[in-house]
C-alpha positions in Angstrom: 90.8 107.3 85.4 92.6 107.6 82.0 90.1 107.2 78.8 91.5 103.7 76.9 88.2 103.1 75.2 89.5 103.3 71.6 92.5 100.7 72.3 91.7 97.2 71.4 91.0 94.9 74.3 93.9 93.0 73.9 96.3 96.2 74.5 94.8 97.1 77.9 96.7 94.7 79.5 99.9 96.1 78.4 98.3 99.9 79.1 97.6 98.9 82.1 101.2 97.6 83.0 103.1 100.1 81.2 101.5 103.3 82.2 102.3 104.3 85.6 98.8 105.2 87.7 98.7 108.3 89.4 98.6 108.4 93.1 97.1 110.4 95.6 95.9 110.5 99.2 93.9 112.3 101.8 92.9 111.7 105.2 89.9 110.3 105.7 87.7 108.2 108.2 87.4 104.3 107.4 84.1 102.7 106.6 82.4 101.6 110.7 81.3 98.3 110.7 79.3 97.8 114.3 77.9 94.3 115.5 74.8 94.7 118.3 74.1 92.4 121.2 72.0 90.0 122.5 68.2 91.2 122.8 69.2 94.0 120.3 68.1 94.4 116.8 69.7 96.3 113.5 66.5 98.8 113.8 67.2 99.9 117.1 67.0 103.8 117.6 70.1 103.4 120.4 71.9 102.4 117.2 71.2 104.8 115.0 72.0 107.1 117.6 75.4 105.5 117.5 75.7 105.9 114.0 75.4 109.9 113.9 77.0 109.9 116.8 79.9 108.3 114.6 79.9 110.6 111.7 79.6 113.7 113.6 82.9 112.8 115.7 84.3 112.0 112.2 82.4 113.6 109.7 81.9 111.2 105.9 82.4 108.0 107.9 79.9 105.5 106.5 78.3 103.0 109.4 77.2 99.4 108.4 75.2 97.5 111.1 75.3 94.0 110.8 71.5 92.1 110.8 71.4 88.4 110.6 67.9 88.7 109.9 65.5 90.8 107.3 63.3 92.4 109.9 64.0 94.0 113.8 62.3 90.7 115.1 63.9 88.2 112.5 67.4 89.8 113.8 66.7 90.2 117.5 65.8 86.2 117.5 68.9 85.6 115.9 70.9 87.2 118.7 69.4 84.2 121.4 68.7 81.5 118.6 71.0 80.8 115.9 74.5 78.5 114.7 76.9 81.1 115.8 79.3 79.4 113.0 76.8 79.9 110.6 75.9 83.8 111.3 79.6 84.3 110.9 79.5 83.1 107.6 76.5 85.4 106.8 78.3 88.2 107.9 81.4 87.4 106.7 79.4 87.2 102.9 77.6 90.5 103.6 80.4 92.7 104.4 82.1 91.3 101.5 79.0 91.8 99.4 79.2 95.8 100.3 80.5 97.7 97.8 81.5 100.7 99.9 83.5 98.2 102.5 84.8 95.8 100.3 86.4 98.6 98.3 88.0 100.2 101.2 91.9 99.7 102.1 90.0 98.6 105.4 87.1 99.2 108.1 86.9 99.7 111.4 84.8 97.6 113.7 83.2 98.2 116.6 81.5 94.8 119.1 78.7 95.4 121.9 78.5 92.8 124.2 78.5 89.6 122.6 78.9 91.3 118.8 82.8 91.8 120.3 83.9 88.2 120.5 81.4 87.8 117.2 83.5 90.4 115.6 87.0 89.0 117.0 86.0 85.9 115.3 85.0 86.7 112.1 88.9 89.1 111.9 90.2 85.2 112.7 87.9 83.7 110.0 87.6 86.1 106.8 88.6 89.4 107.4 87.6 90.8 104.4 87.0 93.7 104.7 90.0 93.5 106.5 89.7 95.4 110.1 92.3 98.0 111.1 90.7 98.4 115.0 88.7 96.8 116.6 86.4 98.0 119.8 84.8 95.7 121.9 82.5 97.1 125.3 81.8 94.3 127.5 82.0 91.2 125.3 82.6 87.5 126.8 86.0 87.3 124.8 87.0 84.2 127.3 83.3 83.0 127.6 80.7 83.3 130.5 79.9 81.0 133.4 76.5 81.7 134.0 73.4 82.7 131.8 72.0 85.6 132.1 68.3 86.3 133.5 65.4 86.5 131.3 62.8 89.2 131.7 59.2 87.9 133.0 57.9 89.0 129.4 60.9 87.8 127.0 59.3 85.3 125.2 62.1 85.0 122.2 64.5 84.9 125.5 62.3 82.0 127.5 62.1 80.2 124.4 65.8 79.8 124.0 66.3 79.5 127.4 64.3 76.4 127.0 66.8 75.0 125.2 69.0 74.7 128.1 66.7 72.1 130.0 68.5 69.5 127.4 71.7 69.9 128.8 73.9 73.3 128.1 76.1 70.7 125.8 74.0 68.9 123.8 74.0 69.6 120.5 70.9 70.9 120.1 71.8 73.4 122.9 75.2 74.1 120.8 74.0 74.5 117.9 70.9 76.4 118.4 71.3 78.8 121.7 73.2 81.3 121.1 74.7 82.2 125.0 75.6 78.2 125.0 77.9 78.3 122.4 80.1 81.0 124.1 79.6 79.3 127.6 82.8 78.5 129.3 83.1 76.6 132.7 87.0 76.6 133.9 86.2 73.8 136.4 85.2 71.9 133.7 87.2 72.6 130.5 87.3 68.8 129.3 83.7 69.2 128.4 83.9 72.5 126.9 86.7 71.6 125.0 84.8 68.6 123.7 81.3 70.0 123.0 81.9 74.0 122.3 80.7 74.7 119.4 81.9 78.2 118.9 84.1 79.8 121.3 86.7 76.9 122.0 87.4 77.1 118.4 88.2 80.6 118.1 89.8 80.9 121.2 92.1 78.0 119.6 92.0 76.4 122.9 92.3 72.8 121.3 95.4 70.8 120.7 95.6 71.6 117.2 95.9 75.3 116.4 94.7 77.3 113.6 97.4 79.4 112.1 95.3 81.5 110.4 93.4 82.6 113.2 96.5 84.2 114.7 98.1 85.5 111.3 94.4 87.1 111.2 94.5 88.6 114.5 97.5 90.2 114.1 97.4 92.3 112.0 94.8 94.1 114.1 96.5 98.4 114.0 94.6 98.1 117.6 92.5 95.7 119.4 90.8 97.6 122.5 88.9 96.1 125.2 87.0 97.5 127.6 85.2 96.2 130.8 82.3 98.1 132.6 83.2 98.2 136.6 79.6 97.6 137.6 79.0 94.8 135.4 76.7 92.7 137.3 75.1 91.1 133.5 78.1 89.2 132.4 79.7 86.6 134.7 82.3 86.9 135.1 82.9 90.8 134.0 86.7 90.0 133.6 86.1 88.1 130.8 85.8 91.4 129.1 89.6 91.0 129.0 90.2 87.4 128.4 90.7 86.9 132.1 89.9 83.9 133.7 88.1 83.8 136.7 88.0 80.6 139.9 83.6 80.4 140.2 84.9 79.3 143.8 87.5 81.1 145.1 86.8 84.0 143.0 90.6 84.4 141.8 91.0 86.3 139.0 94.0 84.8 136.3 94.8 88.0 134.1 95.3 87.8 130.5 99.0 88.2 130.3 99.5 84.9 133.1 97.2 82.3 130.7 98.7 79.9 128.3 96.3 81.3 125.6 98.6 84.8 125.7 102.2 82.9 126.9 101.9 80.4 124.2 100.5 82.7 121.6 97.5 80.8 120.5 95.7 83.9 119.0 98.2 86.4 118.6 97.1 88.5 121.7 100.6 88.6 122.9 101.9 89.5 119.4 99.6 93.1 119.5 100.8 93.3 123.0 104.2 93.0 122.0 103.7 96.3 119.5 101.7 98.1 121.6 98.6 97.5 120.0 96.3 95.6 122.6 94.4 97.9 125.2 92.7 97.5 128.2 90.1 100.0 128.9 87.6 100.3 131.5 84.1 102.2 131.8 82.0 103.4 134.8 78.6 101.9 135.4 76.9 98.8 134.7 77.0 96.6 131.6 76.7 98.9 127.9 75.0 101.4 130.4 77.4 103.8 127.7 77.6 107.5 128.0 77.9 109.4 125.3 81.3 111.3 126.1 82.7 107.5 126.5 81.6 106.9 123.0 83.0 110.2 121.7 86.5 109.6 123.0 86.3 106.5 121.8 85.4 107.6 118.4 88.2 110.1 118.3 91.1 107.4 119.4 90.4 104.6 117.4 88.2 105.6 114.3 89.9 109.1 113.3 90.7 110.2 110.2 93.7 108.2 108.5 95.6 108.9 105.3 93.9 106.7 102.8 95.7 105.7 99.1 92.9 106.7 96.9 94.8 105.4 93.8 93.6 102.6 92.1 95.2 99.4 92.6 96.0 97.2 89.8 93.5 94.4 90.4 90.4 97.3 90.6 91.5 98.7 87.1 91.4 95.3 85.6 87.9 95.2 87.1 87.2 98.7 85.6 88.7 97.7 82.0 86.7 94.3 81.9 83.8 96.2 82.3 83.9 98.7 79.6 84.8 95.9 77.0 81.4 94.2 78.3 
């Protein structure tokens, strides 16, 4: 950064516009930004394990782990109990709050279980950091039509559970529990579509649309999706790739035959359109992940790019304000 100290403040603007600033580049891996799942908390070894696992595949790449909570228990509660709208916005203030990802060109993101559709959604709401790819392993992208089974001694899971016994769409239920508020019965959509809190919004699955959601979406470099073959957790398991699944019959509607891609709600069809959408799929039962599959994984989406490391225009009026203060 050029010395201008000894120029009076009202110069540097015309410093600034007249000198040309240098430019350089290197490749380099972009900041990881990863979002656990329910029952998991930010402290977790598994994650941390993630983490190195991470930077040794791509040596320098920094790893933020989103927390909704201060402490392992505060956060684990918030993955069954919560306003799922309201976490987003938490999230969507802490990553901008980080200098190290809100100074990068972008991030890349990475969703397990229900921290994919959680991470879909906040691309669609803020995206800043913007997100160049996004990974998601077994996420409920097009919801879930049954709850999952607490263990005999989950408390924080039996007490949201409880929550349930008031009707999976009452408010209190919607706005509280977290599994409600991605719950999505096809055979009865009319209700979903009325009382969803969370997931028939970002989906935009109601009359009116939200543009920026798509725009959003879009310009995702790559949006990779991958469902685990064994998945007996999440029902239905295609929903992993925004499938639709008949509870009765069984019949499985894929992506590319639903309105939602056809009519372009989200821009899914857009990505798909550049080659940039991806269906993967992984051996075993759900986030039962090896680590060779998160090594590959690693290597395809959250390599090294070529990064502009000059300054932009808007950071060196940042960097001028502050020597004059």
């Amino acid at each position: 950064m050029r010395q201008i100290l000894q120029f009076p403040l009202l110069a540097l603007p015309i410093l600034t516009a007249a000198l040309p600033r240098p430019s350089t580049s290197e490749l380099t891996p972009l900041p990881l930004v990863i979002w656990h799942g329910l029952g998991d908390d930010y402290t977790r070894d598994g994650l941390k394990e993630v983490a190195s696992l991470a930077d040794a595949v791509n040596p320098g790449t920094y790893v933020h782990i989103i927390h909704i909570g201060d402490s392992a228990s505060a956060d684990r509660q918030a993955t069954f109990i919560g306003n799922v709208t309201d976490q987003l916005s938490t999230v969507c203030d802490q990553l901008a709050a980080e200098p190290i990802l809100s100074t990068a060109p972008a991030v890349n993101a990475l969703g397990f279980s229900q921290g994919g559709q959680f991470l879909r959604a906040y691309v669609e709401r803020c995206n800043f950091p913007p997100v160049r790819n996004l990974v998601t392993f077994g996420s409920q992208h097009n919801g879930i039509s049954e709850f999952q089974v607490c263990g005999w001694a989950d408390f924080v899971c039996h007490g949201a559970e409880a929550l349930l016994r008031l009707g999976r769409w009452s408010n209190l239920a919607q706005s509280q529990f977290v599994p409600a508020q991605y719950y999505r019965d096809p055979a009865d959509l009319d209700t979903y579509l009325e009382n969803s809190n969370f997931l028939a919004d970002v989906n935009n699955e109601r009359v009116l649309k939200n543009v920026t959601y798509k725009e959003n979406l879009a310009t995702l470099n790559r949006f990779a999706m991958f469902m685990f073959e064994d998945d007996k957790m999440v029902h239905p398991k295609e929903t992993s790739w925004f499938a639709e699944v008949d509870s009765a019959s069984g019949d499985v509607i894929p992506l590319r035959e639903r309105d939602i891609y056809k009519e372009d709600w989200l821009g899914l069809k857009e990505l798909d359109d550049k080659g940039a959408l991806e269906f993967g799929t992984l051996k075993g039962e759900h986030m039962q992940l090896a680590d060779d599959d998160l090594v590959t994984v690693f290597k395809e989406y959250f390599g090294p790019v070529e990064v502009d490391l000059s300054p932009t225009e808007a950071q060196e009026e940042e960097v001028l304000v502050n020597q004059d203060l």
